[in-house]
N, C-alpha and C positions, 0 to 999 in steps of 0.2 A: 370460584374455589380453585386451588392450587396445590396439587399433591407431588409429594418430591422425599427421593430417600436423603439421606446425607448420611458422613461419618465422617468422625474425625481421627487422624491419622498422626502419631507420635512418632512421623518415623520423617525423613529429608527428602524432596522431590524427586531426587533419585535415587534414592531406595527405594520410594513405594512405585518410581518410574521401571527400574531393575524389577519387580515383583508384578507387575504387572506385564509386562512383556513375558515375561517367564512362565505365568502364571495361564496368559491366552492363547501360549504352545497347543493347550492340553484340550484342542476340542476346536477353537476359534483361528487363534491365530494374529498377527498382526497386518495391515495390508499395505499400509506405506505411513512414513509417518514424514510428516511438516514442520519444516523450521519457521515459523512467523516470523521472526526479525527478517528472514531472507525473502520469503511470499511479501509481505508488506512494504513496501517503500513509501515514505512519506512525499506527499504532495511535493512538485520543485518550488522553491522559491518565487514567490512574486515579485516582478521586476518593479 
């Protein structure tokens, strides 16, 4: 079995990116955030 919230959000990645940062000031906080494109580089080409 598999339990899980979800919600769906009518608002743009960075909006609800904005409201979230903003949002985890109040108690939490943020602690670093990751770029993936820039962490991931794809495998080099095979010669």
């Amino acid at each position: 079995m598999s339990y899980y919230f979800s919600k769906v959000l009518l608002l743009t990645f960075d909006q609800v990116l904005t409201r979230t940062v903003a949002g985890s000031k109040e108690g939490f906080g943020v602690l670093t955030e990751i770029n993936i494109q820039e962490t991931i580089t794809p495998f080099p080409p095979k010669n």
